[in-house]
N, C-alpha and C positions, 0 to 999 in steps of 0.2 A: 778185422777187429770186431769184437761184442763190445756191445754196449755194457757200462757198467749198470748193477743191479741197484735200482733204489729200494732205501729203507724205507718205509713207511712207519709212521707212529701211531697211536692209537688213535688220532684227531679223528679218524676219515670213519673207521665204526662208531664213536659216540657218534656224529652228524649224522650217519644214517638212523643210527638210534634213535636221535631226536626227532626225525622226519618222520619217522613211523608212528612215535607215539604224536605227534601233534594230528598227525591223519587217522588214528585211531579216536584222540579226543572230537577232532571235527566231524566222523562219520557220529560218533553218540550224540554232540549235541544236534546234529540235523536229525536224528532217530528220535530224540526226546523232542524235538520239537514239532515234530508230524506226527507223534502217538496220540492217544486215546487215553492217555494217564490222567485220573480225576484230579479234581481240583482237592485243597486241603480239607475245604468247608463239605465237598461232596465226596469225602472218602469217607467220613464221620456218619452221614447223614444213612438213618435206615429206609431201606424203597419200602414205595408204596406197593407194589406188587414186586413176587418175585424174578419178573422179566424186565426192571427196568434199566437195570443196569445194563443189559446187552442189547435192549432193543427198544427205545421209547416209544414207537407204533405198538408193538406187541404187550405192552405196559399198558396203554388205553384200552388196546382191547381186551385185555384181563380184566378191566376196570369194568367195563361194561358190563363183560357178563357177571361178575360177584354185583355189578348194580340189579341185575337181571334175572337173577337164579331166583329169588323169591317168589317173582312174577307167577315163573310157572310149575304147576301146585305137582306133587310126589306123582312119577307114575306117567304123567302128561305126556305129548308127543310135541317138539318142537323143530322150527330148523332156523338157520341165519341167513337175513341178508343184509348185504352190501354194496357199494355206489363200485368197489374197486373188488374184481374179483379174486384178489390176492389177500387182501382179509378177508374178505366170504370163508376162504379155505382156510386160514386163521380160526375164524370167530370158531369157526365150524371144529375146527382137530382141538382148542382150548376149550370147549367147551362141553368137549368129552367128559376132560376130568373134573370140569367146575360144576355142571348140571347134569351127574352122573348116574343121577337117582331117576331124569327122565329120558325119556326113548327121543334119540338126536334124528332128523332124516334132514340130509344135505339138500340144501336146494341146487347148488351146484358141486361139482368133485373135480378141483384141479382145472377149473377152468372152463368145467364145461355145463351145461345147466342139464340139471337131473327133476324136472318136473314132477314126473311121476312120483318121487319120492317127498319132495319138500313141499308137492300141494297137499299131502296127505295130513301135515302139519297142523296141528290145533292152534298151536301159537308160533307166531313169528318175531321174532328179535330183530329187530332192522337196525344195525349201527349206523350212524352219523346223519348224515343229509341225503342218505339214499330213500327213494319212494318207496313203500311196501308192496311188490306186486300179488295185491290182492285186490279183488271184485268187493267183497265186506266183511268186513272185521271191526271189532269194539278194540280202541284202545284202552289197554288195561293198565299202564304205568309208562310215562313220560321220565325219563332219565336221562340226564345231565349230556349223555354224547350220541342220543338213539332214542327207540321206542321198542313196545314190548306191545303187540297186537293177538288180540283172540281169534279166529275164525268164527264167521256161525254158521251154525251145523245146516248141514242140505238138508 
């Protein structure tokens, strides 16, 4: 003998219905709860530079150099340094297009230190609390997260 066949009603697809959407609401709100979505007050607010919104380290150092670019006069030769060599490379690739009117030479590239090129430097941009590695230099401008140093001439 076969078993008889049972009916089913519709109960058993709503309930999976509902089981999927509550695990679809649960996975959003863990999603929205781990994002990166601004606050109400800082959705409004305009940055101060145009990297602040993806990168607040790359935001100060925007800042630096627009504090910095005056310093060093049309034409000049500069280069950057820094305590962490992952903004050196920073200050350095931003500061292409903010101090673009003078001749950039990397004190280091990617990490690695390029002497030859960055001692040839008239002035040095030092961001933060790194030392200047220079023998003598005039400071020429004191700013708010760094310094701006002249060389003098051999």
């Amino acid at each position: 003998m076969s078993e008889p066949v049972r009916e089913t009603k519709g109960g058993g697809a709503a309930l999976r219905a509902w089981i999927w959407n509550l695990g679809a609401v649960a996975v959003l709100v863990a999603g929205l709860h781990c994002s990166r979505l601004p606050t109400l007050a800082s959705a409004f607010r305009v940055p101060a530079t145009p990297l602040d919104l993806t990168s607040g380290q790359a935001g100060r150092l925007w800042a630096f150099l627009m504090e910095a670019r005056d310093a060093v006069p049309r034409g000049a030769s500069y280069t950057v340094e820094a305590q962490d060599r992952d903004d050196e490379m920073t200050l350095y690739m931003l500061s292409l297009g903010i101090l673009f009117e003078q001749e950039a030479l990397p004190s280091s590239y990617f990490g690695v230190a390029t002497p030859d090129s960055g001692d040839r430097a008239r002035f040095v941009l030092v961001y933060g609390a790194a030392r200047p590695r220079l023998a003598q230099a005039r400071l020429v401008r004191a700013v708010g997260s760094g310094a701006i140093y002249e060389r003098w001439a051999a």
